[in-house]
ZATI-859366 format. One line per field, with one value per atom (N, C-alpha, C): x, y, z; atom name. Coordinates in pm, whole numbers. Example, Ala and Ser with C-alpha at 12.3 -4.5 7.8 and 13.67 -1.06 7.14 Angstrom:
<recs>
c1	1319	1230	1320	1285	1367	1290 $
c2	-569	-450	-330	-225	-106	3 $
c3	780	780	780	708	714	787 $
atom	N	CA	C	N	CA	C $
</recs>
This chain:
<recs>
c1	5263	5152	5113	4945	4933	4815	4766	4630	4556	4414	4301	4168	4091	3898	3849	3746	3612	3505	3413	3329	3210	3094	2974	2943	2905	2925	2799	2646	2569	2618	2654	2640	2764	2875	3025	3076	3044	3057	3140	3266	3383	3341	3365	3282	3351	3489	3614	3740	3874	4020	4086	4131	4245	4398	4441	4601	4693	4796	4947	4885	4788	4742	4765	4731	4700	4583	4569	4465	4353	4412	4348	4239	4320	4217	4112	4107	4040	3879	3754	3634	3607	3559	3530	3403	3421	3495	3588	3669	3785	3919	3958	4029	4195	4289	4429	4443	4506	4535	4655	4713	4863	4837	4942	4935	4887	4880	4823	4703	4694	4543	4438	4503	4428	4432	4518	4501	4437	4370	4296	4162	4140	4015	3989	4015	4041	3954	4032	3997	3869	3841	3688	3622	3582	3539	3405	3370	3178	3221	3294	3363	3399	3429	3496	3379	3439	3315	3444	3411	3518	3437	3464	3410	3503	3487	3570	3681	3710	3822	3924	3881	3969	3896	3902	3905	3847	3694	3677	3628	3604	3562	3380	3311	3185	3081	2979	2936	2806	2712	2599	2484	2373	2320	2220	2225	2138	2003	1990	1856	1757	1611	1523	1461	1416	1369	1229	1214	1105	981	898	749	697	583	551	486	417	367	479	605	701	747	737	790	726	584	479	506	507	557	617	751	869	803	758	707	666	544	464	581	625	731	835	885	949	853	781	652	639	616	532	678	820	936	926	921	889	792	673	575	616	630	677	786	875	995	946	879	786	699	635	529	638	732	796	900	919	1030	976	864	874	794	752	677	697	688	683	556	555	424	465	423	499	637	705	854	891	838	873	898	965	1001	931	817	731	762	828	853	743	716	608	633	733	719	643	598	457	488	551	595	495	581	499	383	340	181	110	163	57	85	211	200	95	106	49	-94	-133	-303	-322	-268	-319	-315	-222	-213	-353	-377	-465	-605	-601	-736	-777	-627	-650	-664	-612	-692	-804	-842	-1034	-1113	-1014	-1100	-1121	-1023	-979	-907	-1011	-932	-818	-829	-699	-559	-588	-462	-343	-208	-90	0	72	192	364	437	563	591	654	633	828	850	994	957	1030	1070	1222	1243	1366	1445	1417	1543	1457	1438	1431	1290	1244	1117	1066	914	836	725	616	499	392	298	159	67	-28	-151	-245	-374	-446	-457	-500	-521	-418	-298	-157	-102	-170	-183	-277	-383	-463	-404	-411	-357	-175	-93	1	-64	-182	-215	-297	-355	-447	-330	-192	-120	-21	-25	41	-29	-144	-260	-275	-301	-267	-169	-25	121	63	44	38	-87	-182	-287	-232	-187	-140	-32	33	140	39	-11	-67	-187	-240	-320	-259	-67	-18	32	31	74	-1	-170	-285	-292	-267	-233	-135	-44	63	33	-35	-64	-172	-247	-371	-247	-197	-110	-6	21	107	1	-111	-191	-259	-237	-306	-204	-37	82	34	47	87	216	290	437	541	690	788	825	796	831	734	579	503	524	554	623	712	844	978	948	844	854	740	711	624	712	731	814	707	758	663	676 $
c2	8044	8129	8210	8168	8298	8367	8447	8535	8506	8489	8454	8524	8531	8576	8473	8472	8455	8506	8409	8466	8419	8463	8385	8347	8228	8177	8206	8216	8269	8427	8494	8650	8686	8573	8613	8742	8822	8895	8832	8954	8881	8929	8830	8873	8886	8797	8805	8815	8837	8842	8762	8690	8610	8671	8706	8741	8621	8582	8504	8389	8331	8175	8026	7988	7825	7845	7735	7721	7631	7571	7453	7570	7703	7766	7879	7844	7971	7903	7953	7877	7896	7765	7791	7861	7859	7893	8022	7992	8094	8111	8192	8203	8273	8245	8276	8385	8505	8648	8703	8810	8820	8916	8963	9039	9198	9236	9376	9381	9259	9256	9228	9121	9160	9270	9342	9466	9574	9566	9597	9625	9446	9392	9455	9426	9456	9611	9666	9850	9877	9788	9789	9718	9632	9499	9463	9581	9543	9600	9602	9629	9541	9382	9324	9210	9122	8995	8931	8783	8663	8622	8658	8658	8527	8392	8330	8297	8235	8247	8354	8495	8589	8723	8765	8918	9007	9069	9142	9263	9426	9501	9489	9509	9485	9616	9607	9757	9703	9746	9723	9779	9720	9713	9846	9925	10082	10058	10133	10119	10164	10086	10135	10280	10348	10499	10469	10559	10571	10534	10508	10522	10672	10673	10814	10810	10676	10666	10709	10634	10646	10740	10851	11025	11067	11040	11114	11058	10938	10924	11018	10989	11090	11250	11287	11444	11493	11323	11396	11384	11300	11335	11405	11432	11580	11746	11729	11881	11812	11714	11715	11724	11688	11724	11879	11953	12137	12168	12104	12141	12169	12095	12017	12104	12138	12235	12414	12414	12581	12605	12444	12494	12498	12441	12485	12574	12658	12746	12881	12885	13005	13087	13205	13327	13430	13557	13705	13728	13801	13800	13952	14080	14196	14197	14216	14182	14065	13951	13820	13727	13628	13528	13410	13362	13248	13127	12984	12919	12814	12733	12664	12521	12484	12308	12225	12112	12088	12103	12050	12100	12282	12359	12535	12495	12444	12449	12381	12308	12244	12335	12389	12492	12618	12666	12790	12801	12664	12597	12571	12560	12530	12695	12767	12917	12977	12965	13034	12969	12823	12802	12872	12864	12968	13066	13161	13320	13328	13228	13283	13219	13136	13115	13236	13312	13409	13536	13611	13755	13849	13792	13899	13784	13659	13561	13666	13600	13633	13550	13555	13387	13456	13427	13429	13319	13333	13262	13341	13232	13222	13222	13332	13392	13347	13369	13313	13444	13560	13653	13632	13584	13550	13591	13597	13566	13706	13694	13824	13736	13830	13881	13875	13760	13848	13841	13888	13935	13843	13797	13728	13754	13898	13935	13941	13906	13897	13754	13652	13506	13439	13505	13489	13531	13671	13684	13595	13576	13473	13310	13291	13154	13150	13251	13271	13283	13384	13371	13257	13162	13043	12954	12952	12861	12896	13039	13054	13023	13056	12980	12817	12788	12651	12607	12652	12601	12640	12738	12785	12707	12658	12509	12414	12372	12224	12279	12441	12441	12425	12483	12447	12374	12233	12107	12082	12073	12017	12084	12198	12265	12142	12148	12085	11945	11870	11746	11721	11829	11792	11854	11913	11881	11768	11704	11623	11555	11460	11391	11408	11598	11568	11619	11558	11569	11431	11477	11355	11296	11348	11332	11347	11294	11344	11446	11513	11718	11738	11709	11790	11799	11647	11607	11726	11688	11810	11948	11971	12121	12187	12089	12144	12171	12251	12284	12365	12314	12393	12547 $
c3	12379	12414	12291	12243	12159	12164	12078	12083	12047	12088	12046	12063	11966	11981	11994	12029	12092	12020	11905	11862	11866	11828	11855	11728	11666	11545	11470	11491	11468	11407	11491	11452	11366	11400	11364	11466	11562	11657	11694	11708	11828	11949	12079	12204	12343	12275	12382	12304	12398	12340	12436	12384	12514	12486	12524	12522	12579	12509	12580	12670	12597	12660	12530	12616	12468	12437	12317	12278	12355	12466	12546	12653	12679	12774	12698	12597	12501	12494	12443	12507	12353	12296	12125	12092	11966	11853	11894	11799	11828	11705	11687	11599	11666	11614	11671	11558	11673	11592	11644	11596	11601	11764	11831	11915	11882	11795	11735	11743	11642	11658	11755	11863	12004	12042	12046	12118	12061	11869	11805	11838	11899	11927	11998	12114	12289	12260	12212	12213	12157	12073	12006	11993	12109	12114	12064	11974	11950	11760	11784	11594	11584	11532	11487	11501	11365	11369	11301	11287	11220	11113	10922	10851	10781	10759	10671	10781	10954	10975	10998	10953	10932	11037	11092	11142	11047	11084	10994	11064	10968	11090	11128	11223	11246	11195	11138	11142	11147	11267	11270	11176	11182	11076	11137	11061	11079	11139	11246	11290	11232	11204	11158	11213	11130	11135	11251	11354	11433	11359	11385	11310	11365	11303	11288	11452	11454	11622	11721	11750	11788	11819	11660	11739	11785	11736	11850	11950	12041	12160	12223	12157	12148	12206	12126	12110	12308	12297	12340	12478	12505	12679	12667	12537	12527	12571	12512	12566	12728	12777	12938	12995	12981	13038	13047	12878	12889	12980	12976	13076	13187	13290	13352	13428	13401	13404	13384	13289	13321	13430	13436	13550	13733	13714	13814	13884	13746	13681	13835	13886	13970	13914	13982	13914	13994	13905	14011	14070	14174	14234	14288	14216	14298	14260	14399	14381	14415	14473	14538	14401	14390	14325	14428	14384	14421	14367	14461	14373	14357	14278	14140	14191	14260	14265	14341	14316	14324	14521	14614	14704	14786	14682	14743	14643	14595	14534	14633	14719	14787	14919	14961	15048	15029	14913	14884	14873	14865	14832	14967	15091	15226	15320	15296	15323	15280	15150	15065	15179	15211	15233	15363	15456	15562	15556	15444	15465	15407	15344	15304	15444	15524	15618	15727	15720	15806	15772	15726	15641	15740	15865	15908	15934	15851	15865	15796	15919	15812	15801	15764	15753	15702	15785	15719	15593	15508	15337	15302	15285	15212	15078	15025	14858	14842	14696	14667	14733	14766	14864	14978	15031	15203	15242	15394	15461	15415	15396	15419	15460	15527	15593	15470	15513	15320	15494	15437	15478	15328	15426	15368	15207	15193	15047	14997	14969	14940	14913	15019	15003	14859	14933	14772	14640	14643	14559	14457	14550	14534	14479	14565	14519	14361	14318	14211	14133	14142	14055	13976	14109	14079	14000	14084	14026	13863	13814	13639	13582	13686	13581	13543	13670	13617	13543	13521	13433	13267	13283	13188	13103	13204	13120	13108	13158	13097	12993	13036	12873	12776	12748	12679	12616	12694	12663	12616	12669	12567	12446	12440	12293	12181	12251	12173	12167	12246	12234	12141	12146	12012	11848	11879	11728	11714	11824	11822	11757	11792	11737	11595	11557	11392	11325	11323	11286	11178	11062	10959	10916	10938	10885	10956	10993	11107	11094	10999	10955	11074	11063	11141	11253	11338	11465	11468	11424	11482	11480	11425	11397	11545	11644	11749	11831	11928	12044	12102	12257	12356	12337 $
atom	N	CA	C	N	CA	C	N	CA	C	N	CA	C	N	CA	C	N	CA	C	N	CA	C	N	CA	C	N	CA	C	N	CA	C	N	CA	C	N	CA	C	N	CA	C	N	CA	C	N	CA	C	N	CA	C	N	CA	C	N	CA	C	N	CA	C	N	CA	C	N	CA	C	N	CA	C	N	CA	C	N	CA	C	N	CA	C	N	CA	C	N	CA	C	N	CA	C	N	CA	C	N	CA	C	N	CA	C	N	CA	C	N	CA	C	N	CA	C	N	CA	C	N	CA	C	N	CA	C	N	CA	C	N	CA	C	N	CA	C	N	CA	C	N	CA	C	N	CA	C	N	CA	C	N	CA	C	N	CA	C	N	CA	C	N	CA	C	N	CA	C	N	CA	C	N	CA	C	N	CA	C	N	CA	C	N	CA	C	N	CA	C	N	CA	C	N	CA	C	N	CA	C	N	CA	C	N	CA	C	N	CA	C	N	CA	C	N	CA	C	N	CA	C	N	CA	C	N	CA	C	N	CA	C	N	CA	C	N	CA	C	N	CA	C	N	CA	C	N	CA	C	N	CA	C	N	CA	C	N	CA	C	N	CA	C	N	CA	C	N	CA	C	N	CA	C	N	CA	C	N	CA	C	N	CA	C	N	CA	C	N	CA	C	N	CA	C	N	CA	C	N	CA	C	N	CA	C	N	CA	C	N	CA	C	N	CA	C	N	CA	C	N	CA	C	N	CA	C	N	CA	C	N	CA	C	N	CA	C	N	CA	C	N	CA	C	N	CA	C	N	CA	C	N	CA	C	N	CA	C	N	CA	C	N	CA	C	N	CA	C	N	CA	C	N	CA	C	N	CA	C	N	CA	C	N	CA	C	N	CA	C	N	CA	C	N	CA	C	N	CA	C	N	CA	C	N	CA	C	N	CA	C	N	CA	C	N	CA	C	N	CA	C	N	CA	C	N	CA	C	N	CA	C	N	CA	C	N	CA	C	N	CA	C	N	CA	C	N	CA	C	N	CA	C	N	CA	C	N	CA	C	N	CA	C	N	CA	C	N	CA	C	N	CA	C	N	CA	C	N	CA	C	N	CA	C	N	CA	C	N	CA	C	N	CA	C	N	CA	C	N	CA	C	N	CA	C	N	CA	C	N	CA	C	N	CA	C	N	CA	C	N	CA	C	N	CA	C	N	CA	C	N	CA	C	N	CA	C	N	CA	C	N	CA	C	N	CA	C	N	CA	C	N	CA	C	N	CA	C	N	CA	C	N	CA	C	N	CA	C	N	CA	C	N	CA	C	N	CA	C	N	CA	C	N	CA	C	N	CA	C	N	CA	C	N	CA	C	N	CA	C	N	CA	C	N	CA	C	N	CA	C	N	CA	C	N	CA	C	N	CA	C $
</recs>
């Protein structure tokens, strides 16, 4: 019984280890290696290629650098993730903590339409510390405030997205943050 790789002869990549078999069950090409060295392999199985018959270590070949398109990609779903995450981050309203996810925006936009329909509407409305009471002008007011957090992020994204676009260089790219 002895040890064997498994390599792909094109790449020289070793791709398997056989341990304490023959050579009759090993799947070619293949090379016979001591017991160390399977267990070498084994542990780092994307390091090692068969250069000449012999065991060599593997080191992939460095990935090419982004293109400048690329980081802008990059950039730009890094800022709409920031966006994205501010515009749902919540807001004060008074003393209430109002929360922002698209969820209470579409709550807070159907409340709102009922008290302009009806100025003595009131509605119980869960805050992040528990139930209170608004009165119509209190609704509005809550919905106008939300309604600016969030315009206010995506004005800022379009901010950042028109410099993402007249970024010449990957300096200019990294150096934008929401």
């Amino acid at each position: 019984m002895s040890n064997f790789v498994h390599y792909d002869e094109a790449t020289g990549r070793v791709i398997g280890v056989y341990g304490g078999v023959t050579a009759e069950m090993v799947e070619k090409p293949y090379i016979e290696v001591t017991a160390e060295e399977a267990r070498n392999v084994a542990a780092a199985l994307g390091s090692w290629r068969v250069e000449n018959g012999r065991l060599a270590p593997y080191t992939p070949p460095a990935p090419e650098p982004p293109t400048l398109e690329e980081l802008k990609a990059q950039k730009r779903e890094e800022i709409a993730a920031a966006r994205y995450a501010a515009e749902v981050a919540g807001v004060t309203v008074g003393n209430m903590k109002i929360r922002t996810d698209r969820e209470s925006q579409a709550l807070i936009t159907g409340a709102a339409l009922a008290a302009m329909d009806n100025p003595e509407y009131t509605c119980r409305w869960k805050t992040e510390e528990g139930f209170v009471t608004l009165d119509a002008a209190t609704v509005l007011s809550v919905a106008r405030t939300v309604r600016a957090h969030v315009q206010a992020c995506f004005d800022r994204e379009a901010e950042l997205a028109a410099q993402i676009d007249a970024a010449a260089t990957a300096e200019d790219v990294e150096k934008i943050r929401y």
